[in-house]
C-alpha positions, 0 to 999 in steps of 0.5 A: 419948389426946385432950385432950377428948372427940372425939363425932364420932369416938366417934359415927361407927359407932355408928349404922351398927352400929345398924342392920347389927344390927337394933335398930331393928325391931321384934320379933315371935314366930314367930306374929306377936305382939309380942314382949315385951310391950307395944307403942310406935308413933311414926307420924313424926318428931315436931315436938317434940323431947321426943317423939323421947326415947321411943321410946329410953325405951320400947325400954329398958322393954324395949317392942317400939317402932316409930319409922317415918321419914316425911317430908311435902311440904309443898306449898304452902311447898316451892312458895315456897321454890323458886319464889323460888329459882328466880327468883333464879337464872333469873329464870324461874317455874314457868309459863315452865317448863311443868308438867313441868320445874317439877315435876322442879324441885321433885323435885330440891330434896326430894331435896337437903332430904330427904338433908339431913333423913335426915343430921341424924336419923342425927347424932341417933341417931333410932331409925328403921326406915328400910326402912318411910320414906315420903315423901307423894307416893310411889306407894304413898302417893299410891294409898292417899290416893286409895282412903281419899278414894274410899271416904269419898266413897262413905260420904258422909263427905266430899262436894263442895260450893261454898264460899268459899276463900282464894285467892293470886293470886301462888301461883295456888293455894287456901289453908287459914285456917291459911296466912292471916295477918291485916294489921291496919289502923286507918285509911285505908292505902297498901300495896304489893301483891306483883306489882305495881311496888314504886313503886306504892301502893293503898289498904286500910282505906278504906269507900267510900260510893255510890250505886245508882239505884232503877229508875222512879225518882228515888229512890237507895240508897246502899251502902259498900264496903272493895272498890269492884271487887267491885261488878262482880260485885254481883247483889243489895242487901240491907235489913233487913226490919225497917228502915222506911226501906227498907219500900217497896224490897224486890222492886224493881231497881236498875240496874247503872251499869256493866253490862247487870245489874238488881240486885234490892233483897232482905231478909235480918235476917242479914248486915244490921246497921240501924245500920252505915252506910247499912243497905243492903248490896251484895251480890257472892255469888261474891266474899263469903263472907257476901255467898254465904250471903245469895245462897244464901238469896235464889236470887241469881245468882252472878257470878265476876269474877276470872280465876285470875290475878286479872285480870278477866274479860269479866263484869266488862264490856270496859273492865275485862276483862284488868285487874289487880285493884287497877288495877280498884280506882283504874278504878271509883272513877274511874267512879263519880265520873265517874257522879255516884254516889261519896259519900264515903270514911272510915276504916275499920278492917279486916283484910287476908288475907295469904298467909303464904308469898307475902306477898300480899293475898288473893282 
């Protein structure tokens, strides 16, 4: 007899004859009906370990329980993962190898995980009827998530519209808040931003003050920014309507120091606060989610400076086309000290969005 008890012998066939048996089915009568009464249905692995009791507990009440095995892709993270390992073992990414090798790639690291997954709950003595395990891009999923999405799309439930989204440059994919972290930065900061040379530093929590000439005039109107790029995209300025310092501006131009763009000078009692800064906001629609919501209220025209791989595009004008984003940052402020418009800079305490996965600022 062994000294002590051995629980990988004892347990070892306990689990395959568990199952040759069919204990983990549920059962049902000739005609279909549960059989005993009552009925426990756990829908997937739970992520709390407490909840993987029950269906032990219910099957013991005797219960006809259903513990059906799913596992999720996760995409966004299995992303991460492999594309990380990826680049320390070949030093490649997923755009050197193409759409297809990259997603074989990626099948090949799930099936690793998911033999892996598959072991521990055997080791668990988790009660699953693994004939109906599922994996979320399966044929069979993958057609049943397009037929439930079309038929909320023909009620109206779910509909297109456009929206301001969390974008990670270095993932080249949108994010949900819930994949955002916040950096949190109480004065003037250098950063490293991912992408970029580790030796290289940009500025964060930075309120950059300049100014816009009014048109026939001599008259200026100043703005801050935490963002001095996101002035290439600038399609309006807005004044409190209320503000008597700006009572004679609204419906005039501005014009663009940088681009063959006249920006109109608009009110809105919503997005402008009198007494931060200057009372005058810059106004970037397709770059801002406040900033959207003031363009759509106004009619304002929407420009998209960013390329998907966060470089610059031609709206942004030729000197700046191709470039990276923060590269444009250090570019502009240059060029507004250079056009005798840049007023000042002071601390300003902010939040950085951050990619939880990839750990970069973003768009």
């Amino acid at each position: 007899m062994a000294a002590g008890y051995n629980p990988i012998a004892v347990e070892a066939a306990w689990y395959d004859w568990w199952q040759k048996e069919g204990f983990f089915k549920p059962q049902f009568t000739p005609d279909g009906k549960v059989k005993p009464e009552g009925v426990f249905i756990v829908p997937a692995p739970p992520p709390n370990v407490l909840l993987i009791r029950w269906p032990v507990v219910n099957r013991m009440l005797g219960k006809t329980t259903l513990f059906a095995p799913g596992f999720d892709h996760a995409g966004i993270s299995t992303q991460s993962v492999v594309e990380k390992r990826l680049y320390k073992a070949t030093g490649k990414t997923r755009h050197d190898l193409g759409r297809e090798k990259s997603l074989e790639t990626l099948i090949e690291w799930k099936n690793d995980y998911q033999s892996r997954v598959t072991r521990q709950l055997h080791r668990l003595g988790g009660s699953y009827d693994w004939e109906r395990a599922m994996f979320t891009m399966d044929e069979k999923h993958k057609k049943a998530v397009i037929e439930t999405f079309c038929r909320l799309h023909e009620e109206g439930i779910i509909y297109r519209a456009n929206s301001h989204v969390h974008r990670c440059l270095k993932m080249n994919t949108t994010l949900s808040n819930l994949e955002v972290d916040q950096k949190q930065l109480t004065s003037r900061t250098m950063l490293n931003v991912p992408s970029y040379d580790e030796k290289e530093r940009f500025e964060f929590g930075a309120l950059v003050s300049f100014a816009y000439s009014i048109e026939n005039s001599d008259e200026q109107i100043i703005v801050a920014t935490t963002r001095p790029e996101t002035m290439l995209g600038d399609t309006a300025i807005a004044v409190h309507p209320d503000d008597p310092r700006y009572k004679h501006l609204p419906g005039k131009f501005t014009k663009h120091p940088f681009i063959d763009r006249r920006i109109p000078i608009v009110t809105d009692a919503i997005v402008v606060d009198m007494e931060f800064g200057t009372g005058a906001v810059k106004i970037t629609p397709a770059h801002d989610p406040s900033d959207y919501e003031v363009g759509v209220r106004n009619k304002l025209e929407f420009v998209n400076i960013l390329n998907d791989d966060g470089t610059f595009n031609a709206n942004a004008r030729e000197k700046f086309k191709g470039m990276k984003r923060f590269y444009v940052r250090v570019a502009v402020f240059k060029a507004l000290k250079d056009a005798g418009l840049y007023i000042e800079t002071k601390d300003n305490a902010m939040q950085i969005p951050i990619c939880r996965l990839a750990a970069s600022s973003l768009s």
